[in-house]
N, C-alpha and C positions, 0 to 999 in steps of 0.2 A: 393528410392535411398538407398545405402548399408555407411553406416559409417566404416570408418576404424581410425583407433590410433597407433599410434605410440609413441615409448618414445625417445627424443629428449634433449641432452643439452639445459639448457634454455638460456645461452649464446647463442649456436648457434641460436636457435628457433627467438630469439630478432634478432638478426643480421640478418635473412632470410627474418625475417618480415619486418624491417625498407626496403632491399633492393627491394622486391616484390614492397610494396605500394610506391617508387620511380618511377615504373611501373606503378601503377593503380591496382595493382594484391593483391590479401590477398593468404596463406598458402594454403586454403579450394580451390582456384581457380588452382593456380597454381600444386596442385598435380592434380585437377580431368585433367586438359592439359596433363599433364604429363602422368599419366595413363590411361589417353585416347589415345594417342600417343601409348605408348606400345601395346596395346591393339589392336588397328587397324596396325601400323607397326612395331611392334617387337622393339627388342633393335637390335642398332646400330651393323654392324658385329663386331668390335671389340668393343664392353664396356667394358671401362677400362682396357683395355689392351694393349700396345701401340702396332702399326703395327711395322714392318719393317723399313720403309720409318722416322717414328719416333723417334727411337731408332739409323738407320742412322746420324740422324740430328742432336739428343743431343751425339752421340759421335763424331761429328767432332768439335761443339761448345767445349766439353770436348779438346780434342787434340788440338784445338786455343788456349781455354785458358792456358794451360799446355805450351803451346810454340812447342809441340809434329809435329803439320802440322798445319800452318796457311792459316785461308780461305780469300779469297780473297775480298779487301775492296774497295770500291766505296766511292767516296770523290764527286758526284753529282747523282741528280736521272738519268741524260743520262749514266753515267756509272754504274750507279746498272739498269737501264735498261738493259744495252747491257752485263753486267755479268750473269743476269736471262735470257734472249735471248736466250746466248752461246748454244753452242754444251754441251758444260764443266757442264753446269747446269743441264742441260736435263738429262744428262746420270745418274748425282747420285742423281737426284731424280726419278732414277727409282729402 
């Protein structure tokens, strides 16, 4: 097996660790996933970059909260059921 290092905030390093072994996972386990992962399927088509579809979505939240064009609210799950349903939904999230 190949060792690799990295240099790491140790803040972050502590924070990564506690949250992994809430897992069952240590640092060592979770990159070799990780890089195993890349490895056999690539990075994701957009890493880290947002699409379209996402950039969409944080500028209409933008424009709600601005008062700009408010999106439509649902006061029960049968009504944000039938507002994801819509026609209306469908469309902008394309």
């Amino acid at each position: 097996m190949a060792r690799i290092e990295a240099r790491i905030d140790g803040t972050i390093k502590s924070k990564a660790k506690d949250v992994l072994a809430e897992h069952g996972l240590t640092i060592s386990d979770f990159m070799r996933m990780t890089l195993t992962t890349v490895a056999n399927e690539g990075l994701p088509k957009y890493y880290s970059i947002p699409n379209r579809q996402l950039k969409d979505s944080i500028q209409e939240v933008i424009d709600d909260l601005s008062g700009k064009e408010k999106l439509p609210e649902a006061h029960s799950l049968k009504e944000l059921d039938q507002l994801l349903s819509s026609d209306d939904a469908l469309e902008s999230s394309k």
